[in-house]
C-alpha positions as CSV (number, residue, x, y, z in Angstrom):
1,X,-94.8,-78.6,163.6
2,X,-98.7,-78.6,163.2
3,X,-98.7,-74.7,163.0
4,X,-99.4,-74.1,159.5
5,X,-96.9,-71.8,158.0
6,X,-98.9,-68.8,157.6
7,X,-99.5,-68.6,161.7
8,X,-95.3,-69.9,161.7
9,X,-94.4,-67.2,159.9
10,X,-97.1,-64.7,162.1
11,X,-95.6,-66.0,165.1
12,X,-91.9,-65.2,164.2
13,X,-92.7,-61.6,162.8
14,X,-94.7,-61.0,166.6
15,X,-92.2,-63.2,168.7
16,X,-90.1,-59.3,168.9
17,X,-93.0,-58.3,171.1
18,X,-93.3,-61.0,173.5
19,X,-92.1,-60.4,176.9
20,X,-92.6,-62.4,180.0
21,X,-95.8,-61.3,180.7
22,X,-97.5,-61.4,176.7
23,X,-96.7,-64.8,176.1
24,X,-98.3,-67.6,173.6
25,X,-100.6,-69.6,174.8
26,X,-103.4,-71.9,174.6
27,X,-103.7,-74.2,171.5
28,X,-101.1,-72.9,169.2
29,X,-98.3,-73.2,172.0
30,X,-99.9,-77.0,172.7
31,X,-99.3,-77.7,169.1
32,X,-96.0,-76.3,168.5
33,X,-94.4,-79.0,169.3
34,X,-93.6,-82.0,166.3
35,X,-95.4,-84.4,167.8
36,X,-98.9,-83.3,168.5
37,X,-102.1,-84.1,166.7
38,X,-103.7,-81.3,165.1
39,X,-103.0,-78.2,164.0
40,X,-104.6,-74.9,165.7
41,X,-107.2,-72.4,164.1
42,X,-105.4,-69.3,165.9
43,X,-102.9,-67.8,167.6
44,X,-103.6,-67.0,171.2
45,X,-101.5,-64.2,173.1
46,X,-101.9,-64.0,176.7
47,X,-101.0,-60.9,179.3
48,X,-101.0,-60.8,182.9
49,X,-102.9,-58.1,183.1
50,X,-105.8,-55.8,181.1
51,X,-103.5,-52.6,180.4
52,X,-100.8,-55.2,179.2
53,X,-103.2,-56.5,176.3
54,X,-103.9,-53.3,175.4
55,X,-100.4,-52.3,175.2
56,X,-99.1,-55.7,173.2
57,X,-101.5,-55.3,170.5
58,X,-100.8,-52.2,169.4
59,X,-97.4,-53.1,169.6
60,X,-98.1,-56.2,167.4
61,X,-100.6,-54.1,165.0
62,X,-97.7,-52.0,164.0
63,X,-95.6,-54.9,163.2
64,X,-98.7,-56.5,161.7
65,X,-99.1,-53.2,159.2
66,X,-95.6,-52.4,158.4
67,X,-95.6,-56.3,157.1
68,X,-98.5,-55.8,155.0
69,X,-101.1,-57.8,156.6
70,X,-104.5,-56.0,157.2
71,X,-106.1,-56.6,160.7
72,X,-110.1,-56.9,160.8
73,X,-110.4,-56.6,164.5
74,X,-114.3,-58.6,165.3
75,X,-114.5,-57.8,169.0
76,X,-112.0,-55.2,171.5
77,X,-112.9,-54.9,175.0
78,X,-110.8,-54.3,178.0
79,X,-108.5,-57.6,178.4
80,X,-109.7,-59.0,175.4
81,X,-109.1,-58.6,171.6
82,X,-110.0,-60.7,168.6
83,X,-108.9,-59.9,164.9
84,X,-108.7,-61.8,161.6
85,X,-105.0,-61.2,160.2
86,X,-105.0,-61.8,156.5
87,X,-102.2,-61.3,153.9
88,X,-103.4,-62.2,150.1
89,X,-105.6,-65.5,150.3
90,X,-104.5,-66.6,154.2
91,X,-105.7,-65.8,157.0
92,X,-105.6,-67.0,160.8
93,X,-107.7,-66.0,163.6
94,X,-105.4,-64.2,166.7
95,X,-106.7,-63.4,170.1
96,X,-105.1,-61.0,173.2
97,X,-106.4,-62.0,176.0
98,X,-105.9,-61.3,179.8
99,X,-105.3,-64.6,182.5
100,X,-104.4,-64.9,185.6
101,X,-100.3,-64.8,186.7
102,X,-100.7,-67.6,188.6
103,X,-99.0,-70.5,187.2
104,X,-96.7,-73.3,187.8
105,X,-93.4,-72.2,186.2
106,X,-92.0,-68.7,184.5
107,X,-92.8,-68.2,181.1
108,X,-90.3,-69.5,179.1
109,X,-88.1,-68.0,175.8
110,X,-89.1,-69.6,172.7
111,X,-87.0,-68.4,169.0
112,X,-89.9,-69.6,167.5
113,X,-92.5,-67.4,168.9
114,X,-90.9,-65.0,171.9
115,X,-92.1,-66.8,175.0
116,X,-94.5,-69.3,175.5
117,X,-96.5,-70.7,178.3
118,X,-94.5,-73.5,180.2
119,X,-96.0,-76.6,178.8
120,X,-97.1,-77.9,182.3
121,X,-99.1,-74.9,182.7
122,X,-100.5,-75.3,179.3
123,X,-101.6,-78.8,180.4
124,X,-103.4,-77.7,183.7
125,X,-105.1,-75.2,182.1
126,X,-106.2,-77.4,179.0
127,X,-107.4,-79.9,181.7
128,X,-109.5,-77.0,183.5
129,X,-110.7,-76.1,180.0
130,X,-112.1,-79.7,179.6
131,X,-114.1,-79.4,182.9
132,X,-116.0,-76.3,181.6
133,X,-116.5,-77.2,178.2
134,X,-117.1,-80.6,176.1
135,X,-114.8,-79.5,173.0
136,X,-113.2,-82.5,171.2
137,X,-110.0,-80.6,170.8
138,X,-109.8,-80.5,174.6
139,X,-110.0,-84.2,175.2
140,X,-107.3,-84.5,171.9
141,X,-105.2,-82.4,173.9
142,X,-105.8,-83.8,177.0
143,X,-104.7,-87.2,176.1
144,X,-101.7,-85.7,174.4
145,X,-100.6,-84.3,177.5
146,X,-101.4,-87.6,179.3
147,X,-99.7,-89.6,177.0
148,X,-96.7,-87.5,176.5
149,X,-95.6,-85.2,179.7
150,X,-98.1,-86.1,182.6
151,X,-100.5,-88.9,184.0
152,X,-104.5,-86.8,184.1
153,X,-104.1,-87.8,187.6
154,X,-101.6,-85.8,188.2
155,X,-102.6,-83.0,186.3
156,X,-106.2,-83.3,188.2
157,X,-104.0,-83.0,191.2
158,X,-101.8,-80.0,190.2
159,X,-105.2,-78.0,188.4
160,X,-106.5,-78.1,192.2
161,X,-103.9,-75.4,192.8
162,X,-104.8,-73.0,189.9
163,X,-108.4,-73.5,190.8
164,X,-109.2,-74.2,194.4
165,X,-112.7,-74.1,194.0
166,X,-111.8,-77.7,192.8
167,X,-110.7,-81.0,194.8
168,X,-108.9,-83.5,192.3
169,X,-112.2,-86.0,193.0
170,X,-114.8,-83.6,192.3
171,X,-112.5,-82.3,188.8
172,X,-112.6,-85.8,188.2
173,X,-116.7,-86.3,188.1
174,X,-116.8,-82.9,185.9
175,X,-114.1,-84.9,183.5
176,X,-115.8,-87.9,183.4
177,X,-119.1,-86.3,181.4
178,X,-116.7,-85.5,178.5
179,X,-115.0,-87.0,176.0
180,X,-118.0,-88.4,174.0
181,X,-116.0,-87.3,170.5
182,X,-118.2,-88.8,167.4
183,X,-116.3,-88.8,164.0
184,X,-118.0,-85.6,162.9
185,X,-116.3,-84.0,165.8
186,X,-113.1,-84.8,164.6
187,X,-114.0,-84.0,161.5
188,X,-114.3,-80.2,162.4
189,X,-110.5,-80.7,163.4
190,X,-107.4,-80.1,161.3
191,X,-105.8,-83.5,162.2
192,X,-102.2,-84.1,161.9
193,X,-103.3,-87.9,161.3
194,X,-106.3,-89.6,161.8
195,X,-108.0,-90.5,164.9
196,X,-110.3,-93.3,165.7
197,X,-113.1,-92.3,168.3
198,X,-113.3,-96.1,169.9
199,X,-109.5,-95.9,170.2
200,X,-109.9,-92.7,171.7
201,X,-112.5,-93.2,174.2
202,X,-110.7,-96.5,175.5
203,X,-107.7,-94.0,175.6
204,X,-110.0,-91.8,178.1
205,X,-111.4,-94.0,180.1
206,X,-108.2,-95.3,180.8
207,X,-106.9,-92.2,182.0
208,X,-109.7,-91.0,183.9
209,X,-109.1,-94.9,186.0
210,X,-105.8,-93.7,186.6
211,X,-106.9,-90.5,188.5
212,X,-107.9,-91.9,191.8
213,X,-104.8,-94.2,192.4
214,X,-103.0,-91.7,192.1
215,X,-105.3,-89.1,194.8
216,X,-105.2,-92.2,197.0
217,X,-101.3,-91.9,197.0
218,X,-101.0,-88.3,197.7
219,X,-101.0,-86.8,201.1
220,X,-103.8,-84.1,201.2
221,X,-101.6,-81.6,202.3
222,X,-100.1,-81.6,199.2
223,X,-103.2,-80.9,196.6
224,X,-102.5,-78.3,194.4
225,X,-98.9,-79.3,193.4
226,X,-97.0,-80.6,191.0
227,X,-93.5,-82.8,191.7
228,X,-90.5,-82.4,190.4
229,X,-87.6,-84.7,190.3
230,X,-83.9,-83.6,190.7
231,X,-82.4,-86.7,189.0
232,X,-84.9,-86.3,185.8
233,X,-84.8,-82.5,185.8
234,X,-88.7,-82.6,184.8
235,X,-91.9,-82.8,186.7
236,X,-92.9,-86.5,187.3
237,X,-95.2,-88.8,188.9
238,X,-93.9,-89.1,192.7
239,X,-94.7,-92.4,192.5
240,X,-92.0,-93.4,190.0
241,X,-89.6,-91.2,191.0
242,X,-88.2,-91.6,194.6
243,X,-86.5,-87.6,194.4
244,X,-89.6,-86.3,193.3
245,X,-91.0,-83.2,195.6
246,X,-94.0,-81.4,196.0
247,X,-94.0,-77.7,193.9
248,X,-96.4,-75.0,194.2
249,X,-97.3,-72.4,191.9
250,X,-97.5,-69.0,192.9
251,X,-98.4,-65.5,190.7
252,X,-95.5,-65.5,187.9
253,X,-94.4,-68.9,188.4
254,X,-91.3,-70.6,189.9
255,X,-88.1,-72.4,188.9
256,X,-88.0,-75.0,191.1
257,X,-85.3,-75.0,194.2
258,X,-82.5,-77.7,192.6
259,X,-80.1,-78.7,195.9
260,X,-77.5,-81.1,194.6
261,X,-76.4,-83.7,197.3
């Protein structure tokens, strides 16, 4: 899994302090998973609220201690904490940070790490991410997510509920100004394997042509949601899946309603 195994073997000492609501997130829960394509800088701890940061990483710094690691903490603030954990030459980067409940789906129980962001939520938010910023790890990620769980369409269509501010079209035109990744940029990235930027950038435009088919498809009433199929027992693209239906997030997330026929 592209964790190295220093931040492995951090996440399985701290997984003991992981509830529902102090979760992993962000780039180490992305790339977890066997088949991503790069490995993460740090470990990123989310709470659902400030007093709940607070209360995780002191939890975690006594764990952190009594395993002989030493904690250089560069920056604590209310809902936000960022330390340097090192044990003899290694060291990783780990943050606590505060985000909004509002998700998709509950967070889920991981052995390897406690719980862990749902990894639908961990795509809308990386795809939000990418609107704000122009980080090649973002569009990396991105195209991870559209190659291997959703479409960016749908994903456009779903972050639209996280962040109303947004319409899927007007995501889209933020999208479309990133992505320019030059071979330095990857570079600067711990790669799993190597990445070509012209194979990438076709990659992206790709997907962001496959955004407004599916907007065209969708009845308006229904921005904001993802759809999940029955039959499949995963969220899909509705057009691929005649079961699929429409599922909204709300604060703590949702298992979606399963009625057998």
């Amino acid at each position: 899994m592209p964790l190295t195994d220093y931040q492995a073997t951090l996440a399985r000492l701290l997984a003991k302090n992981r509830t529902f609501d102090s979760y992993l997130a962000g780039g180490a829960a992305i790339l977890i998973e066997p088949n991503t394509t790069r490995f993460s800088r740090d470990l990123d701890y989310f709470h659902d609220s400030e007093i709940r940061v607070a209360e995780a990483f002191a939890a975690d710094q006594n764990s952190l201690e009594a395993g002989g690691y030493s904690i250089d903490i560069e920056l604590n603030q209310p809902g936000y904490i960022r330390a340097i954990v090192r044990k003899g030459e290694q060291a990783t980067k780990i943050e606590w940070a505060h985000d909004s409940s509002w998700r998709f789906m509950p967070t889920a129980r991981d052995d390897r790490v406690g719980y862990s962001l749902h990894p639908v939520d961990l795509a809308v938010n990386k795809v939000l991410a990418l609107a704000g910023r122009d980080e090649a790890r973002d569009v990396v990620d991105t195209l991870h997510f559209h190659r291997s769980l959703l479409g960016l369409g749908a994903l456009c269509w779903a972050a639209c509920g996280k962040d109303p501010g947004f319409n899927p079209l007007s995501l889209l035109e933020l999208l479309r100004r990133r992505g320019r990744v030059r071979a330095e940029d990857l570079a600067r990235l711990a790669l799993a394997q190597p990445l070509d930027p012209q194979v990438m950038k076709r990659a992206w435009l790709d997907a962001l042509d496959s955004v407004e088919p599916f907007v065209a498809s969708r009845p308006p009433e229904e921005t904001g949601c993802l759809y999940y199929s029955v039959s499949r027992r995963a969220f899909v693209d509705p057009r691929e899946a005649t079961d699929a239906v429409p599922h909204f997030g709300r604060p703590g997330g949702v298992v979606p309603r399963i009625t057998e026929k």
